[in-house]
Structure formats: structure tokens, C-alpha cells
DSSP file (Angstrom, degrees, kcal/mol; ACC not computed):
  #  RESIDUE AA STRUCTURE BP1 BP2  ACC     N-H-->O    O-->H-N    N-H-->O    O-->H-N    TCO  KAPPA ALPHA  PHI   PSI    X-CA   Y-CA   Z-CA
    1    1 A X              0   0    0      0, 0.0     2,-0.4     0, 0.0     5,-0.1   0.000 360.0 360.0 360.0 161.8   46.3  182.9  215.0
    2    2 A X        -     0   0    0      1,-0.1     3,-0.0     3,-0.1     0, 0.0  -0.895 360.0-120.3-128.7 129.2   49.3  180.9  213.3
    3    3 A X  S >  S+     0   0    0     -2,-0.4     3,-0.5     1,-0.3     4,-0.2   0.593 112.1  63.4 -64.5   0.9   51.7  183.1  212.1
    4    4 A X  G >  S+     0   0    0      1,-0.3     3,-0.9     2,-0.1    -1,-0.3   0.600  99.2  61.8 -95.5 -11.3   51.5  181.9  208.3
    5    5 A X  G 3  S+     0   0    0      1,-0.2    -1,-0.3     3,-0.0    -2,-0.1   0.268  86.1  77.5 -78.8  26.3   47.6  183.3  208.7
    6    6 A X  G <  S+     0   0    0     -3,-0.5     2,-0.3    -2,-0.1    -1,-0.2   0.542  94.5  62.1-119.0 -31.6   49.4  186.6  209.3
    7    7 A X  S <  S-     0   0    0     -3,-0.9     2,-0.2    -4,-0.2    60,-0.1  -0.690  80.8-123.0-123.1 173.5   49.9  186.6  205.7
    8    8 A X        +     0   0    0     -2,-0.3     2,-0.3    58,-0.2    18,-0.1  -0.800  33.4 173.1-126.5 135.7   47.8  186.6  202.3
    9    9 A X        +     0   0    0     -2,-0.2     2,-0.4    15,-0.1    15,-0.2  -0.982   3.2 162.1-146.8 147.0   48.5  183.7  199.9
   10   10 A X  E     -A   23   0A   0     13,-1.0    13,-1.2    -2,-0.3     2,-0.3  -0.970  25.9-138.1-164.8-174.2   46.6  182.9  196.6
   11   11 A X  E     -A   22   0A   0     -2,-0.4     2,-0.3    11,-0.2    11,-0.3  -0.967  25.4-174.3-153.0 129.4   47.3  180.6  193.2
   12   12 A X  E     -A   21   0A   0      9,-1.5     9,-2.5    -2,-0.3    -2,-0.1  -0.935  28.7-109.4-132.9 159.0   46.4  181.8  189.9
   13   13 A X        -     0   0    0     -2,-0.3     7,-0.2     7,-0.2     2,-0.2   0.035  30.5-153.7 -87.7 148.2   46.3  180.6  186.3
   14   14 A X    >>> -     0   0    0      5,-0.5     4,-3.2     1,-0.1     3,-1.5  -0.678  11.9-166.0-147.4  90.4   48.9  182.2  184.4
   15   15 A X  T 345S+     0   0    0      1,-0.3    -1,-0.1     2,-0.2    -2,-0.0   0.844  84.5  57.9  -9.5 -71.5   48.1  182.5  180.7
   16   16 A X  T 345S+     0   0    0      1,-0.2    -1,-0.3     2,-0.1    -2,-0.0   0.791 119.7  28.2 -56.5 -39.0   51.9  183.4  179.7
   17   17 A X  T <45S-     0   0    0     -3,-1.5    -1,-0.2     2,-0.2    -2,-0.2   0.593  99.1-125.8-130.1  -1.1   53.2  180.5  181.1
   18   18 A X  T  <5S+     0   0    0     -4,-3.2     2,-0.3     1,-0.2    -3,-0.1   0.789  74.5  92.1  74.3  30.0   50.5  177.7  180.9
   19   19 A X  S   <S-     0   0    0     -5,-0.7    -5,-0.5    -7,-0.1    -2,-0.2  -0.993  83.0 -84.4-149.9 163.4   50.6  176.9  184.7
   20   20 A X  E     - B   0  33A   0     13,-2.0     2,-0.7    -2,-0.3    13,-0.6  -0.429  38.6-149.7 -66.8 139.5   49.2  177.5  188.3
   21   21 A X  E     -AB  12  32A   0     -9,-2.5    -9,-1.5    11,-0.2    11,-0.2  -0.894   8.0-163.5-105.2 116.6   51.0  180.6  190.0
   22   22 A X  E     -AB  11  31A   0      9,-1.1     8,-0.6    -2,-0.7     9,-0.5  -0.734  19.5-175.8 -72.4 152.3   51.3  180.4  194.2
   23   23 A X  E     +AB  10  29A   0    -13,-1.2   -13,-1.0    -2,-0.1     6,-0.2  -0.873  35.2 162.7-120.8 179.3   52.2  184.0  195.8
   24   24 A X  E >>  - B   0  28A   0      4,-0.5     4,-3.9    -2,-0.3     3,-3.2  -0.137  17.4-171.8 176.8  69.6   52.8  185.3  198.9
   25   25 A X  T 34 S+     0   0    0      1,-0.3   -16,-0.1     2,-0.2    39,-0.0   0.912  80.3  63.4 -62.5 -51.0   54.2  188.4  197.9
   26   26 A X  T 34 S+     0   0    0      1,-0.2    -1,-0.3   -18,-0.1    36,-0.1   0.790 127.1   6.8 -15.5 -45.3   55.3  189.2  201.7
   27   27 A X  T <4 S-     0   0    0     -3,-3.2     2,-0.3     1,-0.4    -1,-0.2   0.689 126.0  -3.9-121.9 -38.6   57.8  186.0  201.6
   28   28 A X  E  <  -B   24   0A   0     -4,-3.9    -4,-0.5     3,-0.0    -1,-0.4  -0.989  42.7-165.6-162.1 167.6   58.2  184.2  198.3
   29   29 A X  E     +B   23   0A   0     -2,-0.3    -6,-0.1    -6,-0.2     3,-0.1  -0.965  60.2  64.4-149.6 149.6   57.0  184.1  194.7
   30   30 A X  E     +     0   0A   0     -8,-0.6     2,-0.4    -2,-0.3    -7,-0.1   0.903  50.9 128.6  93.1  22.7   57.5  181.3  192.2
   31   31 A X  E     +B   22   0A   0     -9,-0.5    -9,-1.1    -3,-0.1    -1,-0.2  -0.970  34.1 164.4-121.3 123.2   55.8  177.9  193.2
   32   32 A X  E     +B   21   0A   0     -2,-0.4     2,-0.3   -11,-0.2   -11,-0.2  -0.728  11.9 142.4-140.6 169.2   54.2  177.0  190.7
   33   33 A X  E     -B   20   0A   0    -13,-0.6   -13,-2.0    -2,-0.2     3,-0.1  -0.807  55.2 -89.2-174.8-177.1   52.2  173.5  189.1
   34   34 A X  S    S+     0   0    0     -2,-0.3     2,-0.8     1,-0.2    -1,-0.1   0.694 106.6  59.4-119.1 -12.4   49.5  172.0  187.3
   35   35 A X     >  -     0   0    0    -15,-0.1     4,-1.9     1,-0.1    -1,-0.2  -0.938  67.2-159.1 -90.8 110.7   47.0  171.3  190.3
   36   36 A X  T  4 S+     0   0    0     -2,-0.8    -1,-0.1     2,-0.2   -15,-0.0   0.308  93.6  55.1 -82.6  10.9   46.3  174.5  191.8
   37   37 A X  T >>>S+     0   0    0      2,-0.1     4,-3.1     3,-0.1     3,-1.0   0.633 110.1  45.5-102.1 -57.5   45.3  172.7  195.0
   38   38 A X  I 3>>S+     0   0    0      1,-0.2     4,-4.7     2,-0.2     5,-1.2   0.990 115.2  48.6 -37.3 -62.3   48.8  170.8  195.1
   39   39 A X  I 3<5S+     0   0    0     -4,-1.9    -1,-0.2     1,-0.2     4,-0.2   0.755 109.8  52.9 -64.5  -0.3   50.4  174.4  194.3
   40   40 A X  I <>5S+     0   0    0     -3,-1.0     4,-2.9    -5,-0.2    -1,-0.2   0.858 117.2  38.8 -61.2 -57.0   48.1  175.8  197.3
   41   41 A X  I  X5S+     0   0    0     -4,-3.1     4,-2.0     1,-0.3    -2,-0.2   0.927 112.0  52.2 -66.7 -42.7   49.6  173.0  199.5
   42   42 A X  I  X<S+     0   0    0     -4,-4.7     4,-0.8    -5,-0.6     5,-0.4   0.951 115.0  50.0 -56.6 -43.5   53.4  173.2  198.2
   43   43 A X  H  4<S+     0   0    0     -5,-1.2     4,-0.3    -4,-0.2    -2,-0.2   0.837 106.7  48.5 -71.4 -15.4   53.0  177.2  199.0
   44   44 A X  H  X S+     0   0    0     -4,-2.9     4,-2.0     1,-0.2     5,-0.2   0.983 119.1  42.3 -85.6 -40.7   51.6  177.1  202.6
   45   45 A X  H  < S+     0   0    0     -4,-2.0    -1,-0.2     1,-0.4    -2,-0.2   0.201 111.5  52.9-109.3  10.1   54.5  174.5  203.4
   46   46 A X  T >X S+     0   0    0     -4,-0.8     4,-1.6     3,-0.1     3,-0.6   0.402 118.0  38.3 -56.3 -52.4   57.1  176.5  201.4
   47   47 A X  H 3> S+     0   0    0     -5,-0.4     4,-2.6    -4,-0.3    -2,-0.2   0.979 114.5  55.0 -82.1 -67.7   56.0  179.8  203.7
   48   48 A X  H 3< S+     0   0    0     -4,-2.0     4,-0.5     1,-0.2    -1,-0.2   0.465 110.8  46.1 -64.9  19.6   55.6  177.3  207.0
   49   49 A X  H <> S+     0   0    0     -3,-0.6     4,-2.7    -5,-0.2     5,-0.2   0.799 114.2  49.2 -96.6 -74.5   59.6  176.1  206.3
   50   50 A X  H  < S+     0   0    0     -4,-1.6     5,-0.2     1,-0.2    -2,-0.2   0.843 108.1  52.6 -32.6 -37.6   60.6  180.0  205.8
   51   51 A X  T >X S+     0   0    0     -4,-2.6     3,-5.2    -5,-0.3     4,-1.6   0.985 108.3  50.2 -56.1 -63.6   58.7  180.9  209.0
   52   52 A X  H 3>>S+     0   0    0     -4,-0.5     4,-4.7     1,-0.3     5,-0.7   0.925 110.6  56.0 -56.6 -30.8   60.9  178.1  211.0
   53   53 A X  H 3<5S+     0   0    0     -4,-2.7    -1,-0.3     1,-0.2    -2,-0.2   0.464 107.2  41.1 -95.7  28.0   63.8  179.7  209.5
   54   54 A X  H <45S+     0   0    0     -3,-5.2     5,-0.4    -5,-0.2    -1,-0.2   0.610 113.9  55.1-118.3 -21.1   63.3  183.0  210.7
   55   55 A X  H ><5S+     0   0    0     -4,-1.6     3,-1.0     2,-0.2    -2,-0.2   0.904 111.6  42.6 -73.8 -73.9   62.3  181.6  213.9
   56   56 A X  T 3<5S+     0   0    0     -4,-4.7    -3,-0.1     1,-0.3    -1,-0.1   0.929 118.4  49.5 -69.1 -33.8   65.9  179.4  214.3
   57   57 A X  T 3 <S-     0   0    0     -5,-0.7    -1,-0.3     2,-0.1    -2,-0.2   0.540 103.2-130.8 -87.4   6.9   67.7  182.2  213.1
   58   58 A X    <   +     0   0    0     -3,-1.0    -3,-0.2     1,-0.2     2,-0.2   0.471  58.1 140.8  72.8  -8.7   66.4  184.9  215.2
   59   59 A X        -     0   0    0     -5,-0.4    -1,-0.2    -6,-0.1     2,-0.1  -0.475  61.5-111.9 -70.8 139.3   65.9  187.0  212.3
   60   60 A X        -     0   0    0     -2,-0.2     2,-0.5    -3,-0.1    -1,-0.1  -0.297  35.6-121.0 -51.5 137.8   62.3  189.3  212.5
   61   61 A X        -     0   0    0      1,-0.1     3,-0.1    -2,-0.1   -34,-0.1  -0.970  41.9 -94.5-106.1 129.2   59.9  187.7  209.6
   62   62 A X        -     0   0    0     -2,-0.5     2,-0.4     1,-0.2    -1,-0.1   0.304  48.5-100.0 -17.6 151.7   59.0  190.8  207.1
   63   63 A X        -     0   0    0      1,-0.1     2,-0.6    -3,-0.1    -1,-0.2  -0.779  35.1-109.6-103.3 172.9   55.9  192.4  207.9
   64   64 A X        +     0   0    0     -2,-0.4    -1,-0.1     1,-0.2   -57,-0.0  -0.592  46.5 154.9 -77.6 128.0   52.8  191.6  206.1
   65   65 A X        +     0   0    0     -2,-0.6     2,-0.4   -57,-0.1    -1,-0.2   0.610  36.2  94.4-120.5 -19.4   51.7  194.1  204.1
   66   66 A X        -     0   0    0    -58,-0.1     2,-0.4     2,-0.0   -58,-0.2  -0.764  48.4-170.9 -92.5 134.4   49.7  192.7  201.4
   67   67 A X        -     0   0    0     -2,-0.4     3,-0.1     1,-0.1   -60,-0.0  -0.943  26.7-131.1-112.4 120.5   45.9  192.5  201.7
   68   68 A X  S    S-     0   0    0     -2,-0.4     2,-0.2     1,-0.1    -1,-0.1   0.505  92.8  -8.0 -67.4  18.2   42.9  190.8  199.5
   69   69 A X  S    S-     0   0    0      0, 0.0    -1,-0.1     0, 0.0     2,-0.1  -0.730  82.6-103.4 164.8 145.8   40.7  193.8  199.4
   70   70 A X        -     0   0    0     -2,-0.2    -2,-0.0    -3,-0.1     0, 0.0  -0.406  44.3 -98.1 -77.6 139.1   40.9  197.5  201.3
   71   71 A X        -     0   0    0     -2,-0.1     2,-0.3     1,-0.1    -1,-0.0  -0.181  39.9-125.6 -41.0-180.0   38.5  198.2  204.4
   72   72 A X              0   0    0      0, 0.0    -1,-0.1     0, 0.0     0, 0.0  -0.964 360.0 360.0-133.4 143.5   35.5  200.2  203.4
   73   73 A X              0   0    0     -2,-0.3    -2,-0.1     0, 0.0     0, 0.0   0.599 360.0 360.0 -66.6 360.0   34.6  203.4  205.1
């Protein structure tokens, strides 16, 4: 698994501001667009840049914590 699969990423419409929203609340918030396939693509390569720079710097990358939807028992 490739460590940006480690983490939950997803684009949504945002009413309030009349554009596509990227997250990834785990690393970054706030790329945003009119394509919501561009703003997919801008966010995974936004995340894989952040990765390399936790990576050159020796710094631990956050852990992931956010999930799209909770086991069931």
C-alpha cells in the first residue's frame, strides 16, 4: 500500500462558496476548483509533495485518523 492510500481524501461541492472542495483532513484542507476531477488530481499531488516532505525531513507523517464510514459489528 502507498502511503497516500493510508489516508481518506474526497471533493465536494460547496454551496457557500460556488466551488469544488478537496480534503484530507489528516494533512491539508483548502484545494479547491471548478473540475472536481482536476481538484481530485491537484489534492492527491498536494498530499504526495507533503509526504516527500515529511520523508526528507525526517519528521513522522500525522497519523490517519479519519475514516469514510465506521466498521459494523
Amino acid at each position: 500500500m502507498k502511503t497516500i492510500d493510508r489516508y481518506h481524501k474526497w471533493v465536494e461541492w460547496s454551496e457557500e462558496d460556488q466551488v469544488y472542495i478537496g480534503k484530507c483532513p489528516d494533512l491539508i484542507t483548502g484545494i479547491h476548483g471548478d473540475d472536481p476531477v482536476q481538484v481530485y488530481r491537484e489534492l492527491c499531488e498536494v498530499i504526495e509533495d507533503l509526504i516527500q516532505h515529511f520523508d526528507q525531513t525526517g519528521k513522522p507523517l500525522p497519523a490517519s485518523r479519519t475514516r469514510p464510514m465506521m466498521e459494523v459489528a
